[in-house]
Jmol script that loads the backbone (N, CA, C; Angstrom):
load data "model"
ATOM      1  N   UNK A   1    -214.337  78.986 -41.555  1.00  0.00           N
ATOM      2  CA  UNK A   1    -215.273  77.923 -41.826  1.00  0.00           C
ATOM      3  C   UNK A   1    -216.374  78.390 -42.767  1.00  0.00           C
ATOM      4  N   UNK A   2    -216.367  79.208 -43.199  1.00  0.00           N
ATOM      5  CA  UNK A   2    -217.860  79.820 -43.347  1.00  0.00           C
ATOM      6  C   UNK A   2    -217.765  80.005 -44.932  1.00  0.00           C
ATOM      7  N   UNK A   3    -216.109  80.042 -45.190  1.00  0.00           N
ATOM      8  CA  UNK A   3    -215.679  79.873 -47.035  1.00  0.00           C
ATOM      9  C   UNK A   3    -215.481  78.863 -46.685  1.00  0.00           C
ATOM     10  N   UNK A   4    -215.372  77.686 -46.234  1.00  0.00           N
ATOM     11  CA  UNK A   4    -215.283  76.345 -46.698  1.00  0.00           C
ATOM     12  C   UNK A   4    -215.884  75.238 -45.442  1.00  0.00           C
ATOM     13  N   UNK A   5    -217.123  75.430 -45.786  1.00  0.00           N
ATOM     14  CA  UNK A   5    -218.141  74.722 -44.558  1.00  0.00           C
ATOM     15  C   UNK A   5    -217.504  73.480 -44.763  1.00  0.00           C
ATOM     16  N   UNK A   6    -217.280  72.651 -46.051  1.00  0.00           N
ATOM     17  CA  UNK A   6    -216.978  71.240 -45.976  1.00  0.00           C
ATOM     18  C   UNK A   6    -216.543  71.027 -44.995  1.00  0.00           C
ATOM     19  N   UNK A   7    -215.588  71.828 -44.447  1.00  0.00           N
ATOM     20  CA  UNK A   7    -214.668  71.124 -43.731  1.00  0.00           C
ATOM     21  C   UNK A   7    -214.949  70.783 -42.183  1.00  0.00           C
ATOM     22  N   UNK A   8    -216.421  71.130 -42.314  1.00  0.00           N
ATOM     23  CA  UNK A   8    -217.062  70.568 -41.022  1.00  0.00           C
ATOM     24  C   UNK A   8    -216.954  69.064 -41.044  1.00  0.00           C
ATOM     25  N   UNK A   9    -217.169  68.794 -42.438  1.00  0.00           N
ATOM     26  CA  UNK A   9    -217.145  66.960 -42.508  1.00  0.00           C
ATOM     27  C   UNK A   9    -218.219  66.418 -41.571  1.00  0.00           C
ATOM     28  N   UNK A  10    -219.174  66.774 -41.067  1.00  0.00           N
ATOM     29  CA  UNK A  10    -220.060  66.368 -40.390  1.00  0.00           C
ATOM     30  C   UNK A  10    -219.980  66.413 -38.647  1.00  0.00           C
ATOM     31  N   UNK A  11    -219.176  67.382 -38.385  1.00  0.00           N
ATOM     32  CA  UNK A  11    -218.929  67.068 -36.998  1.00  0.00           C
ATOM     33  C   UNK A  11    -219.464  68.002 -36.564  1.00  0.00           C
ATOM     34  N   UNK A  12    -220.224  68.029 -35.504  1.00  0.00           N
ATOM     35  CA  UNK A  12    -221.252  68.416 -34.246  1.00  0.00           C
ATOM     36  C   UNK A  12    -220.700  69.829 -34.886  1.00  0.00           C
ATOM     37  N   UNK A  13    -221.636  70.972 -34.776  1.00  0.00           N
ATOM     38  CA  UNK A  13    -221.568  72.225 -34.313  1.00  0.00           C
ATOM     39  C   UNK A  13    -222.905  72.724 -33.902  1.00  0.00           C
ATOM     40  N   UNK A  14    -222.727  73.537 -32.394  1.00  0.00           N
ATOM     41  CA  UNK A  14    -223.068  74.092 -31.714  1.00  0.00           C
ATOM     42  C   UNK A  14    -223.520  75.516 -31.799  1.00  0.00           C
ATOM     43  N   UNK A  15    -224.211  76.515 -32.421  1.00  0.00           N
ATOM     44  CA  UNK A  15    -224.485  77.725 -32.501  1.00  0.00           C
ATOM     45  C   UNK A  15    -225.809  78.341 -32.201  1.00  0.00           C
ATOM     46  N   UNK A  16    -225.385  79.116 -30.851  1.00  0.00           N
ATOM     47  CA  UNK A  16    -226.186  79.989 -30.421  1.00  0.00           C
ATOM     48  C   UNK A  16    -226.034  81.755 -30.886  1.00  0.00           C
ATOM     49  N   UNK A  17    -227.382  81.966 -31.073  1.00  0.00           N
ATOM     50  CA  UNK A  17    -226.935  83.554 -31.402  1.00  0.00           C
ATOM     51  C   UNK A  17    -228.302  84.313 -30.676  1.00  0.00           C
ATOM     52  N   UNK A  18    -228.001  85.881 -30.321  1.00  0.00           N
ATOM     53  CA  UNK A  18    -229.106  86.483 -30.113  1.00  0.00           C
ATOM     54  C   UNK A  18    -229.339  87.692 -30.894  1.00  0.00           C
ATOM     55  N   UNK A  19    -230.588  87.922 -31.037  1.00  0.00           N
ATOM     56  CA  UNK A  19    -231.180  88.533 -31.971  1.00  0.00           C
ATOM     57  C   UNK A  19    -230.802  90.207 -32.496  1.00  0.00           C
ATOM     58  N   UNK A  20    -230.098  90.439 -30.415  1.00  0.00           N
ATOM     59  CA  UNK A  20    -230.273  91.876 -30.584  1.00  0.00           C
ATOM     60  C   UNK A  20    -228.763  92.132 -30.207  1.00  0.00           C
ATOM     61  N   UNK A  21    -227.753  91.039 -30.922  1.00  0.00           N
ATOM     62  CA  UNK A  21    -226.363  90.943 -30.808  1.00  0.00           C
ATOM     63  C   UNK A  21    -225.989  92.561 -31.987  1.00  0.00           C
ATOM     64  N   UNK A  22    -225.314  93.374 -30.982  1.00  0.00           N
ATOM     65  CA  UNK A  22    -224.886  94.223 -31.374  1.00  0.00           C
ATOM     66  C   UNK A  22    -222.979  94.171 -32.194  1.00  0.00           C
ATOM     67  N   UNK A  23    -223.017  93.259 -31.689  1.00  0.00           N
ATOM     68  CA  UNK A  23    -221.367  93.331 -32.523  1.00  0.00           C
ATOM     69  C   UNK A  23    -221.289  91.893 -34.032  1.00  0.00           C
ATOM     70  N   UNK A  24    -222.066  91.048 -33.602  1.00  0.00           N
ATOM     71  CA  UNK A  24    -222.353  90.247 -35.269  1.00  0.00           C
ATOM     72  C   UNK A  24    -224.071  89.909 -35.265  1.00  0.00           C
ATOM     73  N   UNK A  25    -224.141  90.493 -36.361  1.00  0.00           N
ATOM     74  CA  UNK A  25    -225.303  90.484 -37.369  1.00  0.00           C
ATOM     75  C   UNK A  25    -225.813  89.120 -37.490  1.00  0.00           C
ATOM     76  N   UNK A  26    -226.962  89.160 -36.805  1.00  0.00           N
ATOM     77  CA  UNK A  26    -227.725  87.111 -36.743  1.00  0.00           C
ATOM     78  C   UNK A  26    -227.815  86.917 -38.542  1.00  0.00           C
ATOM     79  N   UNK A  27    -228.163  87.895 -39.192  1.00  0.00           N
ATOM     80  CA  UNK A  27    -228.680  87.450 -40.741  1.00  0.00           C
ATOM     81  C   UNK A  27    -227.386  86.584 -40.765  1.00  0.00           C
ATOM     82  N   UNK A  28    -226.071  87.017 -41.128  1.00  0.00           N
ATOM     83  CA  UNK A  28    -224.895  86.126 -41.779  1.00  0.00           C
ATOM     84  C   UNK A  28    -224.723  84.642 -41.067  1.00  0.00           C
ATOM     85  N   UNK A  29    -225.192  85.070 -39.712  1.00  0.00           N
ATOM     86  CA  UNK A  29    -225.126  83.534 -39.249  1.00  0.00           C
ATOM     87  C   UNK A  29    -226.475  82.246 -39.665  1.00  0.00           C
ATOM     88  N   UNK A  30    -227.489  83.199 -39.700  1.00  0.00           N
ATOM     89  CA  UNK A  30    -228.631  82.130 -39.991  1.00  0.00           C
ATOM     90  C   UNK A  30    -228.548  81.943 -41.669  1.00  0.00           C
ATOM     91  N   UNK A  31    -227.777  82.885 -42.273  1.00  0.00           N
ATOM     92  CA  UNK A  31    -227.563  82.142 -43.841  1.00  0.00           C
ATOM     93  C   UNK A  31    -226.489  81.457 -43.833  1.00  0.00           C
ATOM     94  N   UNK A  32    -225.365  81.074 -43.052  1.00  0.00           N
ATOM     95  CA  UNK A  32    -224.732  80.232 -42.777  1.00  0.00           C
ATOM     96  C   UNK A  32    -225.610  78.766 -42.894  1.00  0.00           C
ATOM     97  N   UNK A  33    -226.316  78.606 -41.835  1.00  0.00           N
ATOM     98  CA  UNK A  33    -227.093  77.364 -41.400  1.00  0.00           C
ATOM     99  C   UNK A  33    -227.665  77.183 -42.369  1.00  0.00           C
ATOM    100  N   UNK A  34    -228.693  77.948 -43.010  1.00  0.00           N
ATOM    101  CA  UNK A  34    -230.079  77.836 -43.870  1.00  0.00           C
ATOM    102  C   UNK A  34    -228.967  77.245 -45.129  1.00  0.00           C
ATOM    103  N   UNK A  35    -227.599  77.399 -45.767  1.00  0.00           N
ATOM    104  CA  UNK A  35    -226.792  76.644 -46.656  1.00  0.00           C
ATOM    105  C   UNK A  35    -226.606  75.556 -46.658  1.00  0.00           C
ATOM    106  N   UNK A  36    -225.638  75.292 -45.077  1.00  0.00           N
ATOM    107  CA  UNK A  36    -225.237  74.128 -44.825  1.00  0.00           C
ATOM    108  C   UNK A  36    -226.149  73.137 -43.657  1.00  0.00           C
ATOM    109  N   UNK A  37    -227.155  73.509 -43.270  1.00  0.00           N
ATOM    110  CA  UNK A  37    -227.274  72.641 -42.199  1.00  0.00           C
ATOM    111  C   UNK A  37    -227.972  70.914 -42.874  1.00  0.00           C
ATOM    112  N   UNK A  38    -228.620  71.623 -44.238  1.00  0.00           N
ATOM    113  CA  UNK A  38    -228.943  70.079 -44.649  1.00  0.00           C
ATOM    114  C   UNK A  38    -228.070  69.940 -45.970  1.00  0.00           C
ATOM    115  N   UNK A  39    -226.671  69.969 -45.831  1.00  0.00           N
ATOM    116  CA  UNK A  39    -225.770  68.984 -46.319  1.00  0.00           C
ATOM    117  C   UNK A  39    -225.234  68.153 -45.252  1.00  0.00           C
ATOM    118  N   UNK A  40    -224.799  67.126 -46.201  1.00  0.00           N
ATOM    119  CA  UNK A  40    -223.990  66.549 -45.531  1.00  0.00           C
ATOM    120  C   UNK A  40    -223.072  66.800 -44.665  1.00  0.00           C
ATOM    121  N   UNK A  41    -222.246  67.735 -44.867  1.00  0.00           N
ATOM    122  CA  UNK A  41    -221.089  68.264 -44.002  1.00  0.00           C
ATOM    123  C   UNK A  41    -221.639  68.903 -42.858  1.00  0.00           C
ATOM    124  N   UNK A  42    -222.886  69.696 -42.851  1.00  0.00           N
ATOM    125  CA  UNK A  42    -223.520  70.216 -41.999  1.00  0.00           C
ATOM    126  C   UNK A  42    -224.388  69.855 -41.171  1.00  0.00           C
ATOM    127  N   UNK A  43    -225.131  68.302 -41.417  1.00  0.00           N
ATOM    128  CA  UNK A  43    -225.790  67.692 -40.912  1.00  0.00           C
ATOM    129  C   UNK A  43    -226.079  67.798 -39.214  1.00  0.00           C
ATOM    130  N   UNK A  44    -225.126  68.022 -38.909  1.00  0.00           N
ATOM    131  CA  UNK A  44    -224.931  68.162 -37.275  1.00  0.00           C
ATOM    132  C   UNK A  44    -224.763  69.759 -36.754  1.00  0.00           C
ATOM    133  N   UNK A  45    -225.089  70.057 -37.054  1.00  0.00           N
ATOM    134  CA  UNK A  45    -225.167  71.832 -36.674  1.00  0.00           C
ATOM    135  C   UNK A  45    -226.776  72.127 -36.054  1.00  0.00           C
ATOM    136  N   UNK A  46    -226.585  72.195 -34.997  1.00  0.00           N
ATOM    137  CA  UNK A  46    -227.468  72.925 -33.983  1.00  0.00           C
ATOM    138  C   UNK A  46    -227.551  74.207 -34.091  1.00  0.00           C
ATOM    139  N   UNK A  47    -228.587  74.864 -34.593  1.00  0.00           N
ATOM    140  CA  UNK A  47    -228.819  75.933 -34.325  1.00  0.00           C
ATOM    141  C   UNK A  47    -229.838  76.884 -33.328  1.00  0.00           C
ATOM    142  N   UNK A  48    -229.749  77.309 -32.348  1.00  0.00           N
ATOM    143  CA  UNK A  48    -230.456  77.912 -31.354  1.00  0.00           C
ATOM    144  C   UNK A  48    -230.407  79.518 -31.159  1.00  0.00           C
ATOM    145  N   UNK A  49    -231.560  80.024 -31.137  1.00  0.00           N
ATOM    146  CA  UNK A  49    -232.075  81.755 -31.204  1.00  0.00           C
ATOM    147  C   UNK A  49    -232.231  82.362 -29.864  1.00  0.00           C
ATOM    148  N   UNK A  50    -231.273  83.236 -29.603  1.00  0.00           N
ATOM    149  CA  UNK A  50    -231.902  83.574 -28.278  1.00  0.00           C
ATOM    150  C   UNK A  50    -232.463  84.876 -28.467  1.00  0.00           C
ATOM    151  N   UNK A  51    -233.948  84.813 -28.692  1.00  0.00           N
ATOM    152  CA  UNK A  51    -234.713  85.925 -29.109  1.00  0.00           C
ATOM    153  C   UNK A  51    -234.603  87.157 -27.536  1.00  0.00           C
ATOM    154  N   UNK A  52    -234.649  88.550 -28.509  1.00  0.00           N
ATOM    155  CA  UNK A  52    -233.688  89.787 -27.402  1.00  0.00           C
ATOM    156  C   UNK A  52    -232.546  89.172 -26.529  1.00  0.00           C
ATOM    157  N   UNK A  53    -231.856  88.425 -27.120  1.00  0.00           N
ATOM    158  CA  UNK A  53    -230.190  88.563 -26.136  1.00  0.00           C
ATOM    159  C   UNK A  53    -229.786  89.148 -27.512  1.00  0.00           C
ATOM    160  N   UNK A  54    -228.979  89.667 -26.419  1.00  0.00           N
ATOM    161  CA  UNK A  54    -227.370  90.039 -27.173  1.00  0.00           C
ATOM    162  C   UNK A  54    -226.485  89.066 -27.208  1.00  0.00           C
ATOM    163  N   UNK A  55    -225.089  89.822 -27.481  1.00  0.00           N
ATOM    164  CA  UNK A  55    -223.586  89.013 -28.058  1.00  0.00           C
ATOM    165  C   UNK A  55    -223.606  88.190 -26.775  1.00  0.00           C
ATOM    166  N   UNK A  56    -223.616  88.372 -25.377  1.00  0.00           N
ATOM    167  CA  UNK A  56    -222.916  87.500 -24.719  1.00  0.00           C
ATOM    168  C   UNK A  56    -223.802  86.548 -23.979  1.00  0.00           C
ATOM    169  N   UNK A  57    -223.201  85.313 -24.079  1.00  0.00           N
ATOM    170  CA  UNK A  57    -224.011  84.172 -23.750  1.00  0.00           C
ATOM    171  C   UNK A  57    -224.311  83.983 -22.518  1.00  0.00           C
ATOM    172  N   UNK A  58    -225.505  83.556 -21.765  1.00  0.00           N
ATOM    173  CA  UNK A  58    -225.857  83.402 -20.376  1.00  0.00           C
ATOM    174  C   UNK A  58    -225.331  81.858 -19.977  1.00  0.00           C
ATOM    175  N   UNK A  59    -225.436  81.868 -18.601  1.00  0.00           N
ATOM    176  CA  UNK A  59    -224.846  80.369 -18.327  1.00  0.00           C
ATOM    177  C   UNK A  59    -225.951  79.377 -18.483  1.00  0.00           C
ATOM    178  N   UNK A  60    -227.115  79.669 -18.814  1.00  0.00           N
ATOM    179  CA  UNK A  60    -227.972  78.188 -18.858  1.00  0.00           C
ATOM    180  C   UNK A  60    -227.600  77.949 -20.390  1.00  0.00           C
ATOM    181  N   UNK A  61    -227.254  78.644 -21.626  1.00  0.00           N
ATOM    182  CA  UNK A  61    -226.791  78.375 -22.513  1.00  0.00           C
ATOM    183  C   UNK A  61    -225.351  77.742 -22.902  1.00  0.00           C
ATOM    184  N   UNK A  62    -224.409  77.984 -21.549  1.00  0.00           N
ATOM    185  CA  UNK A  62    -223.442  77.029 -21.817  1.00  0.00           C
ATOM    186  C   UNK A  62    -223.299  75.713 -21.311  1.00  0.00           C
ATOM    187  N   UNK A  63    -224.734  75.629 -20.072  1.00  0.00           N
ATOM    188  CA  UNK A  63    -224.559  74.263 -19.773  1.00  0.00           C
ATOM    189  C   UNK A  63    -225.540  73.363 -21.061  1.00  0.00           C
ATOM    190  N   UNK A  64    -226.418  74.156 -21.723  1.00  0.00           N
ATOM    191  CA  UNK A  64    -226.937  73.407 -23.107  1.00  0.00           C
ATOM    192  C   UNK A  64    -225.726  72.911 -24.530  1.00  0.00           C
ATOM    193  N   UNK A  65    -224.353  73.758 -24.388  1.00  0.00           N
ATOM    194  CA  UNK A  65    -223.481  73.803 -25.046  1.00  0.00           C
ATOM    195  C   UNK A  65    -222.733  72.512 -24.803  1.00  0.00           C
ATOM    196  N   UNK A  66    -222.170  72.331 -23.753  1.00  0.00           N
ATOM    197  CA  UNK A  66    -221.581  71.329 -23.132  1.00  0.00           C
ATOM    198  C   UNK A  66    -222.241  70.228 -22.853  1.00  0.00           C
ATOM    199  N   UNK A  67    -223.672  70.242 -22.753  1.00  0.00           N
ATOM    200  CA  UNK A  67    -224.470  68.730 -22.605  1.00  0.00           C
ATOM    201  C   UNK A  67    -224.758  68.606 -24.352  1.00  0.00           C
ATOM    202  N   UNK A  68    -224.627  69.213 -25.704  1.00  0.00           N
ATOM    203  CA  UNK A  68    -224.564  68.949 -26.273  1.00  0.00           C
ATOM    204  C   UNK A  68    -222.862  68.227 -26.929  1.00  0.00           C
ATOM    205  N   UNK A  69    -221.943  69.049 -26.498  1.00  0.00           N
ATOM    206  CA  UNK A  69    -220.756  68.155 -26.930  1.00  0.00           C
ATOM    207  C   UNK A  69    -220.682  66.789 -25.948  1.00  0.00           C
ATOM    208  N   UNK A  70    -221.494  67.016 -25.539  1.00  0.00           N
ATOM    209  CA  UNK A  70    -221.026  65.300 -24.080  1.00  0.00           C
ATOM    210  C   UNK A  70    -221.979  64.381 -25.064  1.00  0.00           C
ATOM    211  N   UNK A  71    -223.044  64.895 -25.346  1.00  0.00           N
ATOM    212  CA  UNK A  71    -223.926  63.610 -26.451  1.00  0.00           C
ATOM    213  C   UNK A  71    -222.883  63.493 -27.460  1.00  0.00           C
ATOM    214  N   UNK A  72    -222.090  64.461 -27.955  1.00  0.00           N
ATOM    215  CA  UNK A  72    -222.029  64.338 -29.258  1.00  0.00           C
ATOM    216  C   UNK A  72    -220.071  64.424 -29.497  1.00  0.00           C
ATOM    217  N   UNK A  73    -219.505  63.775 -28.924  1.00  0.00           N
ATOM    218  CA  UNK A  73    -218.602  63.295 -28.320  1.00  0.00           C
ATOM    219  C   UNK A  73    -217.840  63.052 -29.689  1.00  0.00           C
ATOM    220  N   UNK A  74    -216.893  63.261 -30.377  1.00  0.00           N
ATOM    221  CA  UNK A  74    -216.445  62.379 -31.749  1.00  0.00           C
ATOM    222  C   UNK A  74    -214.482  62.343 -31.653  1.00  0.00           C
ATOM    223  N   UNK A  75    -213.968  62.758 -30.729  1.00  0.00           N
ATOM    224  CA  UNK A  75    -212.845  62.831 -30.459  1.00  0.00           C
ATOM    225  C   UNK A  75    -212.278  62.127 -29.426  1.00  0.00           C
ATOM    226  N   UNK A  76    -211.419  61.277 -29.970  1.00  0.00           N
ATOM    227  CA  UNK A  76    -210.393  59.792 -28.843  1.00  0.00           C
ATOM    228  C   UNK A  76    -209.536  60.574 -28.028  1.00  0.00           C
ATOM    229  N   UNK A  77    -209.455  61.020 -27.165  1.00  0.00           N
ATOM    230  CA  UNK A  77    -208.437  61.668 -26.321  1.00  0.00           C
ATOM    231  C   UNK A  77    -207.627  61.237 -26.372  1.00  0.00           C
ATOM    232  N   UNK A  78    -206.934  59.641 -26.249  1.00  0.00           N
ATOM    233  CA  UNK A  78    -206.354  58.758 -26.432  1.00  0.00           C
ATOM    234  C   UNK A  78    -204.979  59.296 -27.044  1.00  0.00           C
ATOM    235  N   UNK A  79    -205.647  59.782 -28.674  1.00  0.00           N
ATOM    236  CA  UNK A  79    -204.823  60.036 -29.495  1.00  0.00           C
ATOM    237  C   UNK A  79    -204.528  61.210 -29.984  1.00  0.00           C
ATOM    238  N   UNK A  80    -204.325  62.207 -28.688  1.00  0.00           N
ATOM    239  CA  UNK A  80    -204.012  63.338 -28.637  1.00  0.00           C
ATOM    240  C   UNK A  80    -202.594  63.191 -28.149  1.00  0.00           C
ATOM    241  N   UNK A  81    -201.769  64.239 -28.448  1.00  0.00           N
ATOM    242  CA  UNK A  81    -200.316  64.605 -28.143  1.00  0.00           C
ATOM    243  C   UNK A  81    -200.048  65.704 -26.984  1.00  0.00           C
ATOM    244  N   UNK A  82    -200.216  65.704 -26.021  1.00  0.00           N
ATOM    245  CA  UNK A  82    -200.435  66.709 -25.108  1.00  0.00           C
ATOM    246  C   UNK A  82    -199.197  66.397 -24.401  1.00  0.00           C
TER     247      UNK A  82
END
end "model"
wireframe off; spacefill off
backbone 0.3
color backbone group
């Protein structure tokens, strides 16, 4: 995604990072955002800092993850092939 943000097309993304993430580097991710978050395609990208965490995410951050895809809902189950 990150060589070809378009292809967000505007749909919800969710990104949390922490500061003192030892296995990916916050710079590449926050110049990610700081590109795309005010295009169009990017419009919907949440970005959230978890100042001194590391790589792995705590659980009050995944229930913020998941109450953000429940607002932000853009897929018919309907018309899935499962």
């Amino acid at each position: 995604m990150a060589e070809n943000p378009e292809t967000l097309a505007g749909r919800p993304l969710y990104i949390w990072h922490g500061t003192e993430d030892y296995k990916i580097p916050i710079e590449s991710v926050q110049t990610f955002v700081k590109k795309n978050q005010n295009q169009a395609h990017g419009a919907r990208i949440q970005f959230e800092i978890g100042t001194n965490e590391g790589h792995l995410v705590q659980i009050p951050i995944m229930d913020k993850v998941a109450q953000f895809f429940a607002e932000n809902k853009t897929l018919d189950s309907s018309k899935l092939d499962i």
